[in-house]
N, C-alpha and C positions, 0 to 999 in steps of 0.2 A: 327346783327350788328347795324342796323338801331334802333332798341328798345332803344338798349341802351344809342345811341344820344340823342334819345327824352328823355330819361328817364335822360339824364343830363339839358336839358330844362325847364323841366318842374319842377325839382326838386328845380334847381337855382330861379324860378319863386316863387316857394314854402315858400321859404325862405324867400325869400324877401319879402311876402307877410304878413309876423311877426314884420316884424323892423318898425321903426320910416320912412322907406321911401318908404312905403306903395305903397301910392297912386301915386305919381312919377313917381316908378318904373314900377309900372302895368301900368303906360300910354306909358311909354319909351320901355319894353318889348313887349306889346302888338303890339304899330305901325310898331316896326320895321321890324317884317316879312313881306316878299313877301306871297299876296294872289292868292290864285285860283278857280274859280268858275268850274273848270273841274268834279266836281259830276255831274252838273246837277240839276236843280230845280223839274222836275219829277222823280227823282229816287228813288227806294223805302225806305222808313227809319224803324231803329228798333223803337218799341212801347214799352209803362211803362220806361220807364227812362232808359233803356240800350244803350249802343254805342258799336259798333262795327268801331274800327281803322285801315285803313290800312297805315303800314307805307312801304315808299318806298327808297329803297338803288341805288342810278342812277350810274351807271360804267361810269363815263364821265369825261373826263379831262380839262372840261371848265367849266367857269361860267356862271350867269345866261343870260350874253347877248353874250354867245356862242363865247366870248375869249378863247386864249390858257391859260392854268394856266403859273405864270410864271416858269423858268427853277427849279428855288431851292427849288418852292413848288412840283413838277413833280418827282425832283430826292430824297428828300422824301417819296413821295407816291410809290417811287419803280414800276411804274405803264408805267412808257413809255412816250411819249409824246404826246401830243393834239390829235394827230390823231389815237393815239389806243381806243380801249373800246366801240367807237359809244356809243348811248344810253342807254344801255342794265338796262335793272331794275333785276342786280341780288340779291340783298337782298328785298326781300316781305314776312312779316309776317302781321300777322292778329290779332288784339287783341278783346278780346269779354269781357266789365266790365259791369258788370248787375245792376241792377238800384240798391240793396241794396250792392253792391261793397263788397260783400263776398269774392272772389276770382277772380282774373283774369286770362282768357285762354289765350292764344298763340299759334297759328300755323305758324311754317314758311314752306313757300312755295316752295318748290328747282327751283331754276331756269331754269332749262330743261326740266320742264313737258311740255308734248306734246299736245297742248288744241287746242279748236277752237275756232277762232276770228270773228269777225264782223267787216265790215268799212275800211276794209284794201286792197286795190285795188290788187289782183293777189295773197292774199294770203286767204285760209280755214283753217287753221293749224298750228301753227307755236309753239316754245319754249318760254314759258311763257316771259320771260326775253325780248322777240323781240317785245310783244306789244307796247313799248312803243316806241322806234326805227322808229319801219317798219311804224308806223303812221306819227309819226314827221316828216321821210322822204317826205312820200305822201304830205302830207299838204302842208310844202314848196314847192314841185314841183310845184304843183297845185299854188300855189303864184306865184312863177316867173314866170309860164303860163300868169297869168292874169296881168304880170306887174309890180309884188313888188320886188324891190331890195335893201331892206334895212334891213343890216346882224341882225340888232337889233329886229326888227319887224318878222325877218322873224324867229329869234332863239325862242321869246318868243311865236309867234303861234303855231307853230313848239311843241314846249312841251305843251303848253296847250291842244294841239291833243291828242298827246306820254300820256299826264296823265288823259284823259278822256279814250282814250286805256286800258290801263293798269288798270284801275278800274273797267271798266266793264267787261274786260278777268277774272278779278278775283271773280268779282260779280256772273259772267255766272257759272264760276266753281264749287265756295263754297255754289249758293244756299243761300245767306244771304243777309241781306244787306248792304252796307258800309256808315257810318252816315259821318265818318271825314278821313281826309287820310295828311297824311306828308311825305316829299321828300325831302332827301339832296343826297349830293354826296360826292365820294373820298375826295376831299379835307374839306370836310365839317367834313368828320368821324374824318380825321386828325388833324385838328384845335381844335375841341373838347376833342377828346382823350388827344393834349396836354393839352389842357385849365384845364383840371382835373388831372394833374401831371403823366396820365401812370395809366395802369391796373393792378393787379395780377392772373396771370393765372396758369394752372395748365394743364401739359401735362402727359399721359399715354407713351408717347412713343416719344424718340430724331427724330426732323427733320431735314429735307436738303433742302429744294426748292428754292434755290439760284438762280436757272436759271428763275422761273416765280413769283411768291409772292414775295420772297425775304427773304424767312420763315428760319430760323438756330436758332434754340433751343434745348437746352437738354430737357432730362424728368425731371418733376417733376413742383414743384411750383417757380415761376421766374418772376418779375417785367419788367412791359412793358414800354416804352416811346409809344410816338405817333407814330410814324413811325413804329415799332417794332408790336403793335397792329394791327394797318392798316394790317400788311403782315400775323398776327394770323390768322384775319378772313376771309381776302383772299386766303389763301392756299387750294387747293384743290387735288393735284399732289401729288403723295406720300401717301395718305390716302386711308385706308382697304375700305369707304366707299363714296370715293371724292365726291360729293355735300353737299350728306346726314349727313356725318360727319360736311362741312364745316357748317352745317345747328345750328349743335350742338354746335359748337364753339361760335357761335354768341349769342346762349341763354347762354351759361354759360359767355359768354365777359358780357353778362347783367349784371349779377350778381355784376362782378366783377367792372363795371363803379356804381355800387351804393355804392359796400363797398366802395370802395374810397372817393367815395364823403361823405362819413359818416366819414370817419376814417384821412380826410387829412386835415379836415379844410377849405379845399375851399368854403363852404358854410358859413362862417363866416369871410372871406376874401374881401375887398367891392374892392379892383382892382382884386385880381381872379376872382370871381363874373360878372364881368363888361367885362372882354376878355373874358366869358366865355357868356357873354348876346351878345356879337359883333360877336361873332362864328357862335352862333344861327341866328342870323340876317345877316348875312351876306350869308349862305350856305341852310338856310332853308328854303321850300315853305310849308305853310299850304294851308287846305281846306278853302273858304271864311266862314266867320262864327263861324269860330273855335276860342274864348277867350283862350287862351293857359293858362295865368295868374288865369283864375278863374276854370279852368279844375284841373290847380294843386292843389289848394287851397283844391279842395275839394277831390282829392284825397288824399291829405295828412291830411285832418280832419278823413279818414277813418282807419288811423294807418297804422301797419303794414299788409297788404295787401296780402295773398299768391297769387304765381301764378305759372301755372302747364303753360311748355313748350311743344309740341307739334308740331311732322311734318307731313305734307299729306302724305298718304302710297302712293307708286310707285309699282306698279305691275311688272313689268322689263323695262330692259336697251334694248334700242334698237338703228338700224343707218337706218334714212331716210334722206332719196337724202344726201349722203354724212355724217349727222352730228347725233354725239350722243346725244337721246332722253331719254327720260322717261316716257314710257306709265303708265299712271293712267285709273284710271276708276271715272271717275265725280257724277255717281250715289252714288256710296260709299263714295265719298271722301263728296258730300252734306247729304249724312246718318249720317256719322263722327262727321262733323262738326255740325250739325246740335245738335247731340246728345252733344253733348262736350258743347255749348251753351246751354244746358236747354230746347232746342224746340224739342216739341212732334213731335216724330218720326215713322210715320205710320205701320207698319208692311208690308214685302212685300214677308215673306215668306209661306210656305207653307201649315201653319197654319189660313192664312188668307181666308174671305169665298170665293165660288167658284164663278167665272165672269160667269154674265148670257150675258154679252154685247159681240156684235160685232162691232169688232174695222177695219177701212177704214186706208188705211194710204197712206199719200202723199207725196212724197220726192219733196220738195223746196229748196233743193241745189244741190254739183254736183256729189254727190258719187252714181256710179250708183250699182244699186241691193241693195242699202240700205235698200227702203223701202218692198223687197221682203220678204228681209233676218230678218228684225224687226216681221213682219207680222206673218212668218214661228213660229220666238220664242214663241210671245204669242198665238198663237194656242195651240203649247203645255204647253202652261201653263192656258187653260181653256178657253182664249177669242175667241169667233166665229170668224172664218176669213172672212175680208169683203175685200174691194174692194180696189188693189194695184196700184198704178198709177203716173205719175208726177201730181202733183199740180197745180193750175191757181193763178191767181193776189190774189183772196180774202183769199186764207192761207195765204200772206204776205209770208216776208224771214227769218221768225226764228220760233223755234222748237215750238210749242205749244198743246196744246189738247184740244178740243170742243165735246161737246156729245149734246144730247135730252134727253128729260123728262123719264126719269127711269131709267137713268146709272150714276147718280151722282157718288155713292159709288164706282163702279166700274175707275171711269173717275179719281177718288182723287186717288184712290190705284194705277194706271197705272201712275199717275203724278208723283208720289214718287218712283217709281220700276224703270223707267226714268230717275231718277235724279231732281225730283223736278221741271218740267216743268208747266208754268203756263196753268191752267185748267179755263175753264168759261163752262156754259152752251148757249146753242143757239138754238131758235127758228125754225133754219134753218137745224138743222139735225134732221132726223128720229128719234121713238122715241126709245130707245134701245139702240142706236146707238153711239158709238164713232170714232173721225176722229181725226187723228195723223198727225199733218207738221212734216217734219222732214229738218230743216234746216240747214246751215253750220255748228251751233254752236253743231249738235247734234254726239256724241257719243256714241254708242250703249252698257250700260254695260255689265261687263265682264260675269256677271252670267248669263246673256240672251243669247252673242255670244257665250260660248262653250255650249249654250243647242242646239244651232244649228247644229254642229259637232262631229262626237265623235270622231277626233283624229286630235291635236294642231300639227300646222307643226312648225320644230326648226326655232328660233329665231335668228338672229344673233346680236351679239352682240359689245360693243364698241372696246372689247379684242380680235375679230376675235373669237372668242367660237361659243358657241350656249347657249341657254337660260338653258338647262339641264343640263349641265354642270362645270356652276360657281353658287356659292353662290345668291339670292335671295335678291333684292336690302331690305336693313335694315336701315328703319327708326330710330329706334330704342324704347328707352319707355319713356313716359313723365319724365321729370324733373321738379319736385314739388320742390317750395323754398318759401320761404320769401325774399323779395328785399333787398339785400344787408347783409343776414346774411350768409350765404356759397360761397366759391369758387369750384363748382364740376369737378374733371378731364377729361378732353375728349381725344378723338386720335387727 
């Protein structure tokens, strides 16, 4: 959903970037976003001229100084009022454009995956969607503690928490790094969507969700207004694959916000154009640093552009404390991704040589028998077992690996079988030797945890089932297009 906001941005930036009112514009477009410094000045960046994007979809029915929206933008959005939605970041896709801008990847994220966080006071865990929330929350609290009562101050620290959150839950995850990141919300999709006269979509099969999206369309291919879009890519209820599907909707709504703008003239239009610069400005946060104007520019000198769509696999559906999850496995989903971006991806099967190293491992968070049950796996998979135990101050409180002089090789392959855990060498261990934190953030992948057991107890699931029973949560398979030359069908 979110793509395809920026992609009406940065397009309109495009354009304008051709005409007699060049330079204006680029000064007019540019100031007028809201910035954010929430990456971080040490974070880690892509290298050779590649970026990796995250853009962000915020379920919030306020703005950015944390007002209600008014009533007839609210009953539009089909969405409730001010006080539904909380913060939740449920549209997060990821884009990866590499320095010779061959083609662009796309992963969208479902907003149920079940990750671990960091910096989040009383929570290890949570649905991806809640980083950004459950921090915002904190942070305020922690303000009014100390004094600050002022709704403005306290909305906008508040998110600039919620979006330093939410970057780094998804940095932790994918294993990559995030160069730039953009955020609007509900009302933001909405403004946009109309500013570009309405989408044309393409349904597999008639909906009903009248009672929560607001979804009622027949099959087939059918012209959207704003409002009517909004509740496309919103619906999840009623759907063979509800997230996973909603996931799909939003890469083909892509599609469909470019032919439009290719095919309606709004790009040649200087008051379309101009509510459609006001939208942007008005709804959208960038990363600090981010020229939006000279990003397009140059993405549109690259032409027609292919880009392949793309969603995290989800292992199964599950219910903790009450709410339906989505267990992934972070080791595969950083292989994935990893491999999908062009970065060499180490081998971590069985074909790889045999570990002379003996591996220590220290559990630095609060899952206990973790670091037994880690230890157990890689025995049988060849590494000597060393010494099991809680951790002291000098692991720190996130996951990492440190060895001594002659287990480099061993230490790189065990970082990547992990999930891409950062690895150094150290003076201070033995030489042979590898030592494992294992902190909140850490996960134990899937192929390690059933070498431990030989027999998976049922799952229960959102439907009251068991995991053996219903169909196997389906991503589905990339969707390869050119920007704005197809419209493809979804459920």
């Amino acid at each position: 959903m979110f793509l395809a906001r920026m992609l009406v941005a940065i397009t309109a930036s495009a354009v304008l970037a051709g005409t007699g009112l060049a330079w204006s514009a680029k000064q007019d477009f540019d100031s007028g976003f809201t910035h954010s410094t929430a990456l971080g000045e040490d974070a880690p960046r892509s290298g050779g001229g590649a970026v990796n994007i995250l853009l962000i979809g915020l379920d919030t029915r306020k703005d950015l100084d944390g007002n209600d929206l008014p009533k007839a933008v609210l009953d539009q959005l089909h969405a409730g009022d001010g006080t539904e939605g909380g913060y939740n970041a449920n549209s997060l896709i990821l884009l990866h454009i590499p320095a010779d801008k061959s083609k662009v990847v796309a992963f969208s994220i479902p907003r149920d995956d079940y990750v671990a966080v960091t910096g989040i006071p009383g929570y290890q865990q949570v649905k991806i969607k809640e980083a950004y929330g459950l921090k915002k929350a904190a942070v305020q609290a922690k303000l009014i503690e100390q004094g600050e009562r002022d709704p403005v101050v306290l909305e906008r620290r508040g998110r600039e928490a919620g979006r330093a959150s939410v970057v780094t839950t998804v940095r932790n995850l994918v294993g990559v790094p995030i160069d730039r990141f953009a955020e609007i919300s509900l009302a933001g999709f909405y403004d946009l969507a109309t500013a570009v006269g309405g989408v044309d979509v393409c349904l597999e099969h008639a909906v009903d969700d009248s009672e929560f999206s607001g979804a009622v369309f027949p099959a087939g291919r059918q012209h959207l207004d704003g409002s009517q879009a909004l509740a496309f890519v919103r619906q999840r209820h009623g759907l063979l694959n509800g997230d996973l599907d909603r996931t799909h909707r939003q890469q083909a709504f892509l599609t469909s916000v470019a032919k439009s703008l290719k095919d309606s003239g709004t790009l040649t239009n200087l008051s379309q154009l101009s509510a459609l610069m006001d939208a942007a400005h008005r709804d959208v946060v960038l990363s600090d640093g981010w020229n939006l104007f000279d990003f397009a520019r140059d993405m549109g000198a690259a032409g027609s552009v292919p880009v392949e769509f793309r969603t995290l696999p989800v292992v199964r559906y599950d219910v903790i404390d009450g709410q339906d999850v989505n267990i992934v496995d972070p080791a595969a989903i950083k292989r994935e991704v990893r491999a999908a971006f062009g970065q060499e991806v180490p081998s971590t099967t069985a074909t790889a040589p045999t570990p002379t190293s003996v591996v220590d491992v220290h559990n630095v968070g609060t899952v206990t028998g973790q670091a037994a049950a880690l230890s157990a796996a890689l025995t049988n998979r060849g590494y000597g077992a060393g010494l099991v135990g809680n951790g002291g101050s000098s692991d720190g409180e996130y996951s990492a690996i440190t060895y001594g002089l002659g287990a480099a090789d061993d230490a790189r392959a065990l970082a990547e079988l992990l999930g891409g855990l950062p690895v150094s060498a150290s003076p201070l261990i033995e030489d042979g030797r590898i030592e494992v934190a294992l902190g909140a953030d850490f996960t134990m992948p899937t192929e390690l945890s059933t070498s431990t057991s030989t027999t998976t107890p049922p799952t229960t699931t959102a439907s009251g089932t068991t995991s053996g029973s219903i169909p196997l949560p389906d991503a589905g398979k990339p969707l390869s297009t050119n920007i704005g030359d197809t419209i493809p069908c979804v459920n």
